[in-house]
C-alpha positions in Angstrom: -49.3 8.9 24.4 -47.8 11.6 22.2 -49.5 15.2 22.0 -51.7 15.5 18.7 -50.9 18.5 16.7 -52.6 19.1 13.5 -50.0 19.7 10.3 -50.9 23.1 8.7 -48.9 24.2 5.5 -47.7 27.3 4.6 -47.7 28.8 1.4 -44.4 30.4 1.9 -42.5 26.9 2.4 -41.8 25.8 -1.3 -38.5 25.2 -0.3 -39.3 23.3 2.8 -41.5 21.3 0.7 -39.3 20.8 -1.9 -36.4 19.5 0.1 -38.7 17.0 2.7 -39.3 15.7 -1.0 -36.1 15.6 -2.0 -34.8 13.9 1.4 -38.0 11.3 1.3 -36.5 10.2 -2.8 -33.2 9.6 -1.3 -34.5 7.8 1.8 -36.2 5.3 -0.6 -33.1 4.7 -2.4 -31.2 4.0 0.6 -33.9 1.2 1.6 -32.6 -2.2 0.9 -34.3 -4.9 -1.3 -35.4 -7.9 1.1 -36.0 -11.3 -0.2 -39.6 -11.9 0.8 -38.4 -15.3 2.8 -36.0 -12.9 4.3 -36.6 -11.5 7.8 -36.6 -7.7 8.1 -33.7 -6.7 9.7 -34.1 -2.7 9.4 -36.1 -0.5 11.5 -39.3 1.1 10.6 -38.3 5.0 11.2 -41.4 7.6 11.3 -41.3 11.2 11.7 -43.8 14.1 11.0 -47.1 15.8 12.5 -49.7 13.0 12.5 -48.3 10.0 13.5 -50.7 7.3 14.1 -50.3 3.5 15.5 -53.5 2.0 15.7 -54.7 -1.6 15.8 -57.2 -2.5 13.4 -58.8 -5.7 12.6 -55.9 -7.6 14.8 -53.3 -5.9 12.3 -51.1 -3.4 13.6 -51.8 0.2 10.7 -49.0 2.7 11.0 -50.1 6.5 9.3 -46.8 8.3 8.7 -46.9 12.3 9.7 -46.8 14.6 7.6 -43.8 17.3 7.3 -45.1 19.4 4.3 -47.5 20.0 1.8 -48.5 18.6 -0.6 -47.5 14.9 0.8 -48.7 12.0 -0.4 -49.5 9.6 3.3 -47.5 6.4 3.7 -49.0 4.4 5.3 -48.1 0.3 6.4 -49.8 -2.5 8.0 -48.3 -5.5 9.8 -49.6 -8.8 10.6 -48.9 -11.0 13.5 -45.6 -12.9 13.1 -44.8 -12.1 9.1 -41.1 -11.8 8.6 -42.0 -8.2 7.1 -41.9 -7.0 11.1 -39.3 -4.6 12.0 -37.7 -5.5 14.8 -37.2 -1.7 15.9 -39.6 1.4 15.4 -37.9 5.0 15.7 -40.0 7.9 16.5 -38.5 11.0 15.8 -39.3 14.4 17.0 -43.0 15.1 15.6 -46.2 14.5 16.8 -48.7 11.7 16.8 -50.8 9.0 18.9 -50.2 5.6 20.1 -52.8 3.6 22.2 -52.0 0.5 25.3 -53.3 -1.4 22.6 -50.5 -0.8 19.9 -47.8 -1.5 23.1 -49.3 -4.8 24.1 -49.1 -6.2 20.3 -45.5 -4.5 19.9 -44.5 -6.7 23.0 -46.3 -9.5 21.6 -43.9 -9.5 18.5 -41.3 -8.1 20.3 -40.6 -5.0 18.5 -39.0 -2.3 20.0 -40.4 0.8 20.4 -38.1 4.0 20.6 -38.4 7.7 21.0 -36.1 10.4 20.1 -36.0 14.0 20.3 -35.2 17.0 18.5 -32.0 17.7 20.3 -30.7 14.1 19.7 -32.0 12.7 23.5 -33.0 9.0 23.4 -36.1 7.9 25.3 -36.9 4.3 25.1 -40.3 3.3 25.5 -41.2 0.3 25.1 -38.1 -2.5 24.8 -40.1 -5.0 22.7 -40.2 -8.7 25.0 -39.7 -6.5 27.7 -36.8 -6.2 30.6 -35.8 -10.2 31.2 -33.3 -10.0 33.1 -30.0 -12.5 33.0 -28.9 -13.4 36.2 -25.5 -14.0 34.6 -25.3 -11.2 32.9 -26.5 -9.3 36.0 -23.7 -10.8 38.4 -21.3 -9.7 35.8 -22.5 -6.2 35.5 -22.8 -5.7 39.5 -19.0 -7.4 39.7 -17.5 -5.3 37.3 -18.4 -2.5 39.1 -17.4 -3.3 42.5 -13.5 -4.1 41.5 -11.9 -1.5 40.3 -9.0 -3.4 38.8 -11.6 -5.2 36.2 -13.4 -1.3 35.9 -10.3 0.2 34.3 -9.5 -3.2 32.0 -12.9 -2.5 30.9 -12.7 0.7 30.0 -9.3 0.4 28.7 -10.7 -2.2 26.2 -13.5 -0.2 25.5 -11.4 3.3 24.7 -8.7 1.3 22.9 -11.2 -0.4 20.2 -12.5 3.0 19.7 -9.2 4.8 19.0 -9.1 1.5 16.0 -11.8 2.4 14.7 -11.1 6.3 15.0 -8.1 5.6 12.8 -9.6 3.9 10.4 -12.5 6.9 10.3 -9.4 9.2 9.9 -7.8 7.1 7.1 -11.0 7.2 5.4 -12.0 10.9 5.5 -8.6 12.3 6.3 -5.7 10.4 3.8 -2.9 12.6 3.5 -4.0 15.8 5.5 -1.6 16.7 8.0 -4.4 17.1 10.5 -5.4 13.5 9.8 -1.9 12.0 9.9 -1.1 13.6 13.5 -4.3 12.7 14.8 -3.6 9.1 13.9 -0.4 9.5 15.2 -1.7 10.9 18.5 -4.4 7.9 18.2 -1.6 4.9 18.0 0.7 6.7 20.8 -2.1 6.5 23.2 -3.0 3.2 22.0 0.1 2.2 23.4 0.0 4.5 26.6 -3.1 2.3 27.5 -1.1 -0.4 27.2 2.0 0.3 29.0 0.8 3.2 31.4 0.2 1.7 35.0 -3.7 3.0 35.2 -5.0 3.4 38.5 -8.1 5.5 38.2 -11.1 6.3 35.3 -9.7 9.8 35.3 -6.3 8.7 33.8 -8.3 6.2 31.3 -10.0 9.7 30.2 -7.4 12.2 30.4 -5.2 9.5 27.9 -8.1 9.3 25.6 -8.5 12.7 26.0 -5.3 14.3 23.9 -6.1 11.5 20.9 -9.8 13.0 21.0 -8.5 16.3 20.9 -6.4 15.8 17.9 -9.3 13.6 16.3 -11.6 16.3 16.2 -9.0 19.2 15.0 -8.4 16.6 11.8 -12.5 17.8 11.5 -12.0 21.4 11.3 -12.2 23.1 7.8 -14.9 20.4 6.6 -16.5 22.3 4.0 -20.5 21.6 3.1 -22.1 22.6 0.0 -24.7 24.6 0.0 -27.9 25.7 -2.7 -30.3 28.4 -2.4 -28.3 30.9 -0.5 -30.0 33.5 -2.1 -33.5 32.7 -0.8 -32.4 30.6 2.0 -28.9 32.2 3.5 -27.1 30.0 6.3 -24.8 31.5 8.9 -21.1 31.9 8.3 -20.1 29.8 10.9 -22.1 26.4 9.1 -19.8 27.3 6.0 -17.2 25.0 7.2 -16.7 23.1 10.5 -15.0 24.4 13.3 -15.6 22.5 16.2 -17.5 19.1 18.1 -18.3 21.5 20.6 -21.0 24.2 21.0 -20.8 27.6 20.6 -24.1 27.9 23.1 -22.2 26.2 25.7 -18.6 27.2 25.5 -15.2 25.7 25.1 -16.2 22.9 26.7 -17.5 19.2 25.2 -21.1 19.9 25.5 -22.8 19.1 22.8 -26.4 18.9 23.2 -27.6 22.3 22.3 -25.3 21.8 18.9 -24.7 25.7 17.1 -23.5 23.4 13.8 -25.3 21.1 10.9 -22.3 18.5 10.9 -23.3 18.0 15.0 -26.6 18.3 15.1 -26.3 15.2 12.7 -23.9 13.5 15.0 -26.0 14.2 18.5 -29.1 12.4 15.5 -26.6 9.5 14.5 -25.4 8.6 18.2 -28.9 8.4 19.7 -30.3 6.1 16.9 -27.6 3.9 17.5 -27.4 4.1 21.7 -31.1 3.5 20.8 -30.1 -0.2 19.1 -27.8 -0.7 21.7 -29.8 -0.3 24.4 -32.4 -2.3 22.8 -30.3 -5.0 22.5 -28.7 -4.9 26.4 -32.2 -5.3 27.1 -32.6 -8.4 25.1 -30.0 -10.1 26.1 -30.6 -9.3 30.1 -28.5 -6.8 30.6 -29.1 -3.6 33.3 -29.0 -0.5 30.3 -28.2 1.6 33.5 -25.5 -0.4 35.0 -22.1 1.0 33.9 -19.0 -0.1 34.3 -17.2 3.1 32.6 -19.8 5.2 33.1 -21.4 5.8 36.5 -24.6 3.8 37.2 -27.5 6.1 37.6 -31.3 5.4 38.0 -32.1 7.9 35.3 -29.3 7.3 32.8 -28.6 3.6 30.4 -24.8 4.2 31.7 -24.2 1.0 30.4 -25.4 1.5 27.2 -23.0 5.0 26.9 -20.3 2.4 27.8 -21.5 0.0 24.6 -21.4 2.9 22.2 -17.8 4.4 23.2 -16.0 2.0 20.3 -19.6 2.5 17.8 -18.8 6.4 17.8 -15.8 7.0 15.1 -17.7 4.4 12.7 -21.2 6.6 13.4 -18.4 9.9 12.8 -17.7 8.0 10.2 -21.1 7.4 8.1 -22.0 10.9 8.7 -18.9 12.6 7.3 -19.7 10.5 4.4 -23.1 11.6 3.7 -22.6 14.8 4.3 -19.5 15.2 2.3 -21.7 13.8 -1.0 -24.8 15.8 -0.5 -25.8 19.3 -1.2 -28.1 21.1 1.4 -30.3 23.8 1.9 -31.3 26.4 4.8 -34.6 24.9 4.6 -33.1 21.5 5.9 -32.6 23.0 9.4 -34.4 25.3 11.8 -32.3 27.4 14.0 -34.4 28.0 17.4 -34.7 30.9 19.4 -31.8 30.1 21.6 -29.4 29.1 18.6 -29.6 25.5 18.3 -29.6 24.1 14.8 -32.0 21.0 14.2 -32.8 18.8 11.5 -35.6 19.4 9.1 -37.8 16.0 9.9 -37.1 14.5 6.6 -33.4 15.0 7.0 -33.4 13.8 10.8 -35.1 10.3 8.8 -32.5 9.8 6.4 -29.7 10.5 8.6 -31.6 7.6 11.5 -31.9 5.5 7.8 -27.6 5.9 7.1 -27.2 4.7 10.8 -29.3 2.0 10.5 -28.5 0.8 7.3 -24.9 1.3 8.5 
């Protein structure tokens, strides 16, 4: 059950209020027309202080939080087995109640039910039907990981689709940039190193990847984002343009969790909506989310899922640099915390889960 916090507004937050409005108009227009003898095919994605599942009369009544004020409630009820279902619900960070009662009718219809938080962390909660495990599938997982000759074909696979599609991010948002055209140089020599190079171990699977990646994310640096309302709402230097993938709260290194930049704090969003669809679907089709074949199996950790999204990454890099290359922002659409961690505004964290889905 989530914690219930009441939503109080403050005067002072016109231009909170006026960008979670802003945000919500553009969500809407992002939402795509369904034929009504169409299935629903996009998740249901709920943020806010308030959130309420309840079941009422058999039908399943979902109260949207609130974010700011004034804000008119949305509010949606579902009936058992219309094709209006989503077949995924995303809570992000916010507040809210569910009951046992809301979980047994989400398994019912089989609608997943997943939860994210402010920092981009993906908790799963509820996998719709359930964990139904294929004995197949298992026995391939479980295989996979035992030989290590069919490990590092995996994983070479798995890192050479995603340099693809890393070029084809590049040639999108980088055509003609000398950055751009040396990291898909760099991308298409190590390509062919995976190829060619006699790989014996993980480590030389990521050390390869690892000067393309490298050269990928320079191409990023100097991304400018435009910006309103400095006067009232000034930003830090450093979100001016984009420097780096990693932190500036946790050094030189790839962490990216605590992310010190706009641009990241979107991707760290983007990559656990869609590890969230991923791992929703392992489930579905009887997969172990935590047995990894590239990534190390841990109780605690959907390895295999991390494994899935390696390839889904430059074409998440890619909707992001798209939307936020075409939009104009605000301070008021991020908090910085105490320790320096920038976060979405709630509005913004929905619209950026609606690009990925709709994606």
């Amino acid at each position: 059950m989530l914690e219930n916090t009441n939503f109080s507004p403050d005067a002072t937050t016109d231009e909170w209020a006026s960008r979670s409005e802003f945000w919500l108009a553009e969500c809407g227009k992002l939402q795509r027309k369904r034929r009504i003898r169409d299935r629903n095919t996009t998740p249901l994605i709920l943020t806010g202080h308030g959130t309420s599942l309840r079941i009422e009369a058999g039908s399943l009544v979902i109260r949207q939080g609130f974010t700011h004020y004034p804000q008119a409630q949305e509010v949606y009820r579902f009936f058992r087995g219309e094709l209006s279902l989503p077949p995924i619900i995303i809570l992000l960070d916010g507040s809210g109640s569910l009951s046992f009662d809301v979980l047994n009718w989400l398994g019912e219809q089989s609608i997943a039910l997943a939860r994210i938080t402010a920092d981009g962390g993906l908790a799963v909660m509820a996998s719709g039907a359930g964990f139904a495990a294929n004995s197949q599938n298992l026995r391939w997982q479980f295989d996979m990981q035992r030989d290590n000759a069919k490990r590092i074909e995996f994983a070479r696979d798995l890192i050479t689709r995603k340099l693809v599609n890393s070029i084809a991010t590049l040639q999108a948002q980088f055509p003609g940039t000398s950055a751009g055209t040396s990291a898909i140089t760099k991308a298409r020599a190590t390509i062919d190193r995976l190829k060619a190079d006699d790989i014996t171990d993980m480590n030389m699977i990521r050390a390869i990847e690892g000067v393309a990646a490298n050269a990928y994310w320079a191409a990023w640096a100097g991304i400018e984002l435009h910006w309103t309302a400095q006067t009232r709402y000034p930003v830090p230097a450093e979100w001016l343009s984009y420097r780096s993938r990693s932190s500036i709260l946790t050094g030189h290194k790839s962490k990216n969790r605590k992310a010190s930049h706009p641009i990241n704090a979107m991707l760290n969003y983007a990559y656990a909506v869609r590890a969230a669809q991923l791992q929703i679907q392992a489930v579905a089709d009887g997969f172990d989310p935590n047995a990894g074949i590239m990534h190390h199996y841990r109780d605690d950790f959907p390895a295999y899922v991390y494994d899935l999204i390696e390839p889904e990454r430059p074409k998440v890099d890619n909707g992001i640099l798209t939307f936020a290359r075409n939009r104009s922002f605000s301070g008021a659409d991020f908090i910085i915390r105490k320790d320096g961690a920038c976060r979405l505004s709630p509005q913004l964290a929905r619209i950026v889960a609606t690009v990925i889905c709709q994606g």
